[in-house]
C-alpha positions as CSV (number, residue, x, y, z in Angstrom):
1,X,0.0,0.0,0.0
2,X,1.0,3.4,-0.9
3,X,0.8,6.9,0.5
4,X,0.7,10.3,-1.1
5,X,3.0,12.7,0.2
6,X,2.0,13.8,3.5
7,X,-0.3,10.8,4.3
8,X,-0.1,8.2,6.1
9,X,-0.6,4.6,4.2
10,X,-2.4,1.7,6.4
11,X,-1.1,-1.1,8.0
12,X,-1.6,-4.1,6.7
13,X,-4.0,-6.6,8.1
14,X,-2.5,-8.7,11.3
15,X,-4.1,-12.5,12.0
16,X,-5.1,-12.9,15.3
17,X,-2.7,-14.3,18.0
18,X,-2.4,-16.9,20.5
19,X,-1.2,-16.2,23.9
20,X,-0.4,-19.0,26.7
21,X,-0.3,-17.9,30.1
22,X,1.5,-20.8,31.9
23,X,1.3,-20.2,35.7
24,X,3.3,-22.3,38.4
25,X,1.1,-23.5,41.3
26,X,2.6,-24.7,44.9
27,X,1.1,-26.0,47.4
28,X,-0.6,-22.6,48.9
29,X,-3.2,-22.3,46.5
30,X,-5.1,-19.8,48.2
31,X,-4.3,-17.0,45.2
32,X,-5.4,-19.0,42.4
33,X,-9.1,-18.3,42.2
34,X,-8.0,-14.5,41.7
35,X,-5.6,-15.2,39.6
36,X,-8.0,-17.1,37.0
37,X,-10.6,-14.6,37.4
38,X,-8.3,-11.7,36.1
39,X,-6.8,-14.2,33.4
40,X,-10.3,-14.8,32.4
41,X,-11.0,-11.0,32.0
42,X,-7.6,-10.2,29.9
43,X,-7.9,-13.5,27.7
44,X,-9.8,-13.8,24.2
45,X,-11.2,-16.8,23.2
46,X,-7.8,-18.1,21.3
47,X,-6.0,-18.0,24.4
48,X,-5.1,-20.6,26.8
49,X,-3.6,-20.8,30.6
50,X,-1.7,-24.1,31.8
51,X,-1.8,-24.7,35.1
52,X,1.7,-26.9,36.2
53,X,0.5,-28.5,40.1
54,X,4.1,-29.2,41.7
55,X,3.3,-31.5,43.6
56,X,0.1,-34.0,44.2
57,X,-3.3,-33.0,45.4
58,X,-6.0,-32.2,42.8
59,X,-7.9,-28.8,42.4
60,X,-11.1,-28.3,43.9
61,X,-12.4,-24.9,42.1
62,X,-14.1,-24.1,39.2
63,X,-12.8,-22.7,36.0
64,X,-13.7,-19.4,35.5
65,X,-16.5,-19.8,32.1
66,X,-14.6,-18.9,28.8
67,X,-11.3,-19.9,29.7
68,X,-9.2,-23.0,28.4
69,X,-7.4,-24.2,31.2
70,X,-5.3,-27.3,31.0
71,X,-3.5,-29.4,34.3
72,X,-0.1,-30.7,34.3
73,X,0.9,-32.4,37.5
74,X,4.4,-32.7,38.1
75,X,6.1,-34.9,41.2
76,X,6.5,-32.6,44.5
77,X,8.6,-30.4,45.4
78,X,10.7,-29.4,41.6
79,X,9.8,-25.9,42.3
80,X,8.2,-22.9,40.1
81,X,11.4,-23.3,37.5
82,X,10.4,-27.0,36.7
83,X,6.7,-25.8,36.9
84,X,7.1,-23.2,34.3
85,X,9.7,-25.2,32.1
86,X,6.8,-28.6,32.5
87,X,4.3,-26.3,30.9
């Protein structure tokens, strides 16, 4: 696309993206509800958050509606390094 002098010529049209949010989960788990609530307002529908569990123990909360969440569980105690590398 082409500009006269002294205009300004338009971008060009960008495709969507796809963001992953991966977020490391310990064993205090108290934060995560807030957390996935204020993922789920910033995310659009092509994005996705991975959630890497160091360590056993389910989780017992609902997924905030809209947002793909996947669960890796990793063996206990690797720390938020393995976590984020795992995901």
């Amino acid at each position: 696309m082409r500009a006269e002098p002294g205009e300004i010529a338009p971008l060009p049209p960008v495709s969507p993206q796809r963001v992953s949010v991966i977020v490391p989960v310990g064993p205090d788990r108290s934060h995560l509800p807030a957390c996935l609530d204020a993922l789920a307002l910033a995310a659009s529908d092509r994005d996705q958050v991975v959630l890497v569990l160091d360590g056993g123990g389910g989780l017992d909360l609902a997924m905030p509606e809209g947002l793909a969440v996947s669960v890796i569980t990793m063996h206990p105690g690797r720390g938020p390094a393995a976590a984020r590398n795992a995901g």
